[in-house]
N, C-alpha and C positions, 0 to 999 in steps of 0.2 A: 763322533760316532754315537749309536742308541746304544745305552748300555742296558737297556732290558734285554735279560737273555743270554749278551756276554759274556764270554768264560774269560776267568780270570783264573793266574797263579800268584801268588804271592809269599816271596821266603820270608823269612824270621814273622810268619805271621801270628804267631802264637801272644805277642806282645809288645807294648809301647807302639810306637811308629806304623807298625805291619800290622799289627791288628786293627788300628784306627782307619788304614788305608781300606783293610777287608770291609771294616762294616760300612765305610763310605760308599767302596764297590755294592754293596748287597744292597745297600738302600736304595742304591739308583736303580735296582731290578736287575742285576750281575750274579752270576751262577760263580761260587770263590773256592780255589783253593787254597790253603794255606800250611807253607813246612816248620818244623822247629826240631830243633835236635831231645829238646826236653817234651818225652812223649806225655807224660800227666800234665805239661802246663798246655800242650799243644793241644789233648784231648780235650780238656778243656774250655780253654778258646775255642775252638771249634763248635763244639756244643754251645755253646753261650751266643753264638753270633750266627750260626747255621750254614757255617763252611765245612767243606772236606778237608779232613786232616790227612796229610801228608808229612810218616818220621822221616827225617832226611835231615843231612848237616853238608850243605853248598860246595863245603871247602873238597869232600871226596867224590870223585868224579862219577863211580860207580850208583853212591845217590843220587847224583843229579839226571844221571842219563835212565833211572828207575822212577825218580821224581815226574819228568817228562810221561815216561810211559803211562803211569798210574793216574795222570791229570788226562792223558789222553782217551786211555780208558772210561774214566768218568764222564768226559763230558763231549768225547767225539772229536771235538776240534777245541783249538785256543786262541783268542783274538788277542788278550793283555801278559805281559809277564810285566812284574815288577820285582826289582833287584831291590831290596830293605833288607835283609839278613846281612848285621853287619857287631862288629864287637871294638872294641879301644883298647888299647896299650898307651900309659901317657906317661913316659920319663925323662929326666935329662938325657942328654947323649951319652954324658959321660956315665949312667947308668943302667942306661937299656941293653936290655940281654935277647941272644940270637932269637930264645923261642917266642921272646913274645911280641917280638918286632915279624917273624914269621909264622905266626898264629894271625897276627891283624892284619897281614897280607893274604893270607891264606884264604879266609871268608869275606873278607872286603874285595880285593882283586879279584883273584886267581877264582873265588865261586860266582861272583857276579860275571867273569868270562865265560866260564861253564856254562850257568843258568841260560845266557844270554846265545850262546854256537846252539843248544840244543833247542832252544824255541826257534831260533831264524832258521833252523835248516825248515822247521815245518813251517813257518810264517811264508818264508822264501814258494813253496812249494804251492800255497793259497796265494799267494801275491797280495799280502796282506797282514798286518798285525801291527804290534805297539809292544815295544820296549820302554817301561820308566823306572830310571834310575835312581835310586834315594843317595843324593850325593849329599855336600855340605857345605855352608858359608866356608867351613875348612881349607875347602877346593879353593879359595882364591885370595889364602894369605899362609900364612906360617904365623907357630908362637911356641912359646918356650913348652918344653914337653910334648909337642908332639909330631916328634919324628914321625911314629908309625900310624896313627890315624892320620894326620891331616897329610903325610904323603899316600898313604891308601887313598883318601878322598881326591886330589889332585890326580892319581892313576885313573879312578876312576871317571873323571872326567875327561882325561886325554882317552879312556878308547869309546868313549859317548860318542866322542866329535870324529873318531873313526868310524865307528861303527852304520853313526847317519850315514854318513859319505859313502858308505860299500852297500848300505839298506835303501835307500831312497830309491833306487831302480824296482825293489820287488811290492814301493807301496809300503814300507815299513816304516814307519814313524817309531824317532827312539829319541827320547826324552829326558833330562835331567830335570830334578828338583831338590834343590838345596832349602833344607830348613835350617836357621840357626838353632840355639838353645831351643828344646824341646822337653817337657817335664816327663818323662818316664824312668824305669830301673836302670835303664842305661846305665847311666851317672853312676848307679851303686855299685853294678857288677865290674864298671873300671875303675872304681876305686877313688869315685868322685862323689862327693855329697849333693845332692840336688834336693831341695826342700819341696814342697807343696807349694805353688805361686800361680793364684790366677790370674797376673799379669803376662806370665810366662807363656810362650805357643804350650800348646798339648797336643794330643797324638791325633784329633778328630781335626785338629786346622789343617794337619798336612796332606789325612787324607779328603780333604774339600780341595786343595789345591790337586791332586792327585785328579780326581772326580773329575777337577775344570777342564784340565788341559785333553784328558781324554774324552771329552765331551763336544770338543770342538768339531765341525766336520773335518770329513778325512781327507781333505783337499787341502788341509793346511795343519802345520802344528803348532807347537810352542815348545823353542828348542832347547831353553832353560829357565826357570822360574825359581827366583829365590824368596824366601819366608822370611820373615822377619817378626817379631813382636814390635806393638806399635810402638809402646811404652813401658819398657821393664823395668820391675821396678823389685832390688834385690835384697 
């Protein structure tokens, strides 16, 4: 697809990952919105990169289905949604408690399904759009500590491969992208140390991989693309 023009929505765009994604979309001449629950980092980002800010937090439904309106408002119609709003909980089993195993589900599943029923009803309706999903190397192993993100990631990939399957008839392309290790706050806000490493992917690789696969014509896709750094070096 031409992305000059483009509308796009993007959650957790406020930073790391989502934000990198947004300024990939706007480079290529994409009209962006972006949500965060954190309305000054959100305000922010926005102003800094020339998106519409959208407060909203994924996990409640009532934002998402205000999100939808507010994006549509702006800009008429929506070709892209991109699922990125996403957070980590990383414990033993024998330590992990209800809420935070049901907080990492909450905005990794349950808002990526939300985001996701409110754009296809209007995709469905155009016979036309692009669902991309920010899933993770996560999705295609398990490791100690994490229960709840890397089964969050694994879900999210099981209703990917739904969701093509029921979207493909309205012309909906819907996409996964798995990055490995990725240098942004992530890391800090769950309780991981992530240094500074410019061997490491950064937030602007994923959204070029983001860019690519929505770039292709729309006669074809590319049904999951994983990231990798070539050579890390820690």
């Amino acid at each position: 697809m031409n992305l000059k023009n483009a509308t796009a929505l993007v959650t957790g765009g406020s930073s790391g990952i989502g934000q990198g994604i947004a300024e990939a979309l706007i480079a290529a001449g994409a009209r962006v919105a972006i949500t965060g629950r954190n309305k000054a980092r959100l305000d922010e980002a926005a102003k800094s990169i020339g998106a519409v800010a959208i407060h909203a937090d994924v996990s409640k439904e009532a934002d998402v289905q205000r999100t939808m309106q507010e994006a549509l408002a702006q800009f008429g119609h929506l070709d892209i949604l991109v699922n990125n709003a996403g957070l980590g909980t990383f414990k033993p089993l024998l330590e992990m408690d209800l809420a935070g195993f049901e907080r990492t589900f909450a905005t990794n599943v349950t808002g990526a399904m939300l985001m996701a029923r409110e754009a296809a009803k209007h995709f469905a309706e155009r016979k036309q759009g692009n669902i991309v999903n920010i899933g993770s190397t996560a999705s295609h192993r398990g490791a100690p500590n994490g229960t709840a993100y890397y089964a969050s990631k694994f879900a999210l990939r099981g209703m990917t491969e739904c969701w093509r399957a029921e979207l493909r008839k309205f012309n909906i392309r819907v996409m996964l992208v798995n990055p490995s290790e990725v240098i942004t706050n992530f890391g800090a806000a769950a309780g991981i140390a992530m240094k500074p490493n410019p061997s490491k992917l950064q937030s602007s690789d994923i959204g070029h991989a983001v860019r690519q696969v929505l770039e292709m014509d729309s006669r074809g896709f590319t049904t999951e693309l994983t990231v990798f750094a070539t050579n890390p070096i820690d």
